[in-house]
C-alpha positions in Angstrom: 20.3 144.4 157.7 21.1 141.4 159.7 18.7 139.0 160.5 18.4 135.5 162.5 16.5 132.9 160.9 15.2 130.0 163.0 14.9 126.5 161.1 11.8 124.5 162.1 12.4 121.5 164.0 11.3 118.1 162.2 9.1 115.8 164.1 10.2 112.6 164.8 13.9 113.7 165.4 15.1 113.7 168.6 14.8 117.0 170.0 18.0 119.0 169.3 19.6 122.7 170.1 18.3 124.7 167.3 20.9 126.8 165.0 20.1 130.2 164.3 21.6 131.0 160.9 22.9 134.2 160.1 22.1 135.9 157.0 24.0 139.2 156.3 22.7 141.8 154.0 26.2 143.3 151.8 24.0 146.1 150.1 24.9 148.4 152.1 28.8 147.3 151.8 28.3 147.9 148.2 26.8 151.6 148.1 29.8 152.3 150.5 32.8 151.0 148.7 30.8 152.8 145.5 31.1 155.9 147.4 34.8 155.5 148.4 35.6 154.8 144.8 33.9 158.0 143.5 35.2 160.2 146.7 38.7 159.1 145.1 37.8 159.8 141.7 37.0 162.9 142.2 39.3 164.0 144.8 42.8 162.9 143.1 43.8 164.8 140.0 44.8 163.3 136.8 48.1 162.9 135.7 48.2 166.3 133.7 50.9 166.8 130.5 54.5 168.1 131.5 56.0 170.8 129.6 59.5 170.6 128.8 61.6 173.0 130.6 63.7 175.2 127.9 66.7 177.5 129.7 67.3 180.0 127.2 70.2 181.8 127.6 70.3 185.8 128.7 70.9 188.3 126.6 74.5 190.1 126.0 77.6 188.9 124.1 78.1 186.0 122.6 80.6 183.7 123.9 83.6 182.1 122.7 83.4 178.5 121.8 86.0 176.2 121.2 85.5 174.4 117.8 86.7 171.2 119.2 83.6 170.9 121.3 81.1 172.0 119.1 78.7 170.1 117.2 76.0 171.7 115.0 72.7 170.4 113.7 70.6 172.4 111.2 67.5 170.8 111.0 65.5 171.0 107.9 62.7 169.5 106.1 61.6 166.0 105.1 63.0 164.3 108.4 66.2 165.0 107.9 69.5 167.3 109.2 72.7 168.2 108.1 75.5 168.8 110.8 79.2 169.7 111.4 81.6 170.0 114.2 83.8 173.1 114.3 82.6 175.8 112.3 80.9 175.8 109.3 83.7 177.8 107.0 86.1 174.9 107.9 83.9 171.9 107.4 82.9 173.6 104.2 86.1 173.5 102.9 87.1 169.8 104.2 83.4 168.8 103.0 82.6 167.5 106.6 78.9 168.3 106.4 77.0 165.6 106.4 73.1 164.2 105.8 71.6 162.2 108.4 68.3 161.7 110.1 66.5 160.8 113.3 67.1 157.3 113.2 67.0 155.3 116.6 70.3 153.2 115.2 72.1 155.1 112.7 71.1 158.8 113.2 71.3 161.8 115.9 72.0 160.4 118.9 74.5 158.1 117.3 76.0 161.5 116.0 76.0 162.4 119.4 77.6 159.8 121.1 80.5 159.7 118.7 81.2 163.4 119.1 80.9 162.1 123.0 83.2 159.4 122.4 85.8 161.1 120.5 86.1 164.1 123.1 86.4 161.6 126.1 86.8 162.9 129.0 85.9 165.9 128.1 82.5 164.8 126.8 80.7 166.9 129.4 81.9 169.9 127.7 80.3 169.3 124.4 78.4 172.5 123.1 75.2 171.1 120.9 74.0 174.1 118.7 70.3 173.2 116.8 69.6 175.0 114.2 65.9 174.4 112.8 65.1 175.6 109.4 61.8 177.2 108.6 61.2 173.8 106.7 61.5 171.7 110.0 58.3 170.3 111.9 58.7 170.9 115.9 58.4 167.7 115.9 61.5 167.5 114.6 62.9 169.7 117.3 61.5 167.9 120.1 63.0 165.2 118.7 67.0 166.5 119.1 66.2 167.9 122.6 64.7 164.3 123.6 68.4 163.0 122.3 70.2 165.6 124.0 68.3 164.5 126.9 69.0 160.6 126.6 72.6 161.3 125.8 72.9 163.2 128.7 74.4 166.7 126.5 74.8 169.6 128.8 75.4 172.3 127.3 72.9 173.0 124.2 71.2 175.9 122.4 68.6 176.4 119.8 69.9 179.1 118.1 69.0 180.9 114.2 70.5 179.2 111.1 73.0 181.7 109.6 72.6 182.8 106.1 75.4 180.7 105.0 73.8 177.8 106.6 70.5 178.3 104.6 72.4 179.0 101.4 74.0 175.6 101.7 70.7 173.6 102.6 68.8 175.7 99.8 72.3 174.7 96.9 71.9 170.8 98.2 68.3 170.5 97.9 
């Protein structure tokens, strides 16, 4: 609480006005802005983890895709991926599969971007089909669909690796 405090006068000084000093108690100030901090603390909520939204596509036919604008990745084990453009039967036979990993510089999203690149304007139509392996981690998953997300892909599905696909992973390794 507040309280005045009168300071004796001094004999032998001339007689002056006294000052009344003013001494205020802050405890109180304290316990309230304690309370305000722990009203807020418990009343706001915690930044909780967001999920990644995956659009899966209906079920029903299959739809034609042209080879120009594909791009496959079949992810497998150890950190790394092979992947093609077109379809696999013809980059089989021009040996256009190719190793790579998920390096910031040299891998995926570098894959990406040239595919991007090449098609110009057209790079919004670029179909991304991931193919993980029963070999590959999720975290190898999560990271192609963060580098579809930087590179800004579209259209992309995570679809099952063909037999062909697996025989060729399995014949490599």
């Amino acid at each position: 609480m507040t309280q005045l405090q009168v300071q004796p006068v001094t004999a032998g000084k001339k007689n002056r006005a006294r000052k009344a000093q003013l001494k205020i108690d802050m405890t109180p100030m304290v316990d309230l802005g304690f309370l305000l901090i722990t009203f807020f603390i418990f009343t706001t909520t915690i930044g909780e983890p967001a999920v990644t939204k995956l659009y899966m596509p209906a079920d029903g036919d299959s739809t034609i895709l042209n080879q120009d604008l594909s791009l496959t990745l079949v992810l497998t084990g150890n950190d790394s991926l092979y992947y093609y453009h077109g379809v696999l039967d013809e980059a089989l036979k021009e040996k256009q599969i190719n190793l790579s990993n998920y390096d910031l510089k040299t891998g995926i999203g570098n894959i990406i971007r040239k595919k991007q690149k090449h098609l110009g304007e057209r790079k919004k139509e670029l179909m991304l089909l991931i193919k993980p392996l029963e070999t590959s981690s999720y975290s190898n998953l999560m990271n192609a669909l963060d580098e579809v997300l930087i590179n800004d892909v579209k259209k992309y599905a995570i679809v099952e690796a063909t037999e062909a696909e697996r025989y060729f992973v399995e014949r490599i390794n």
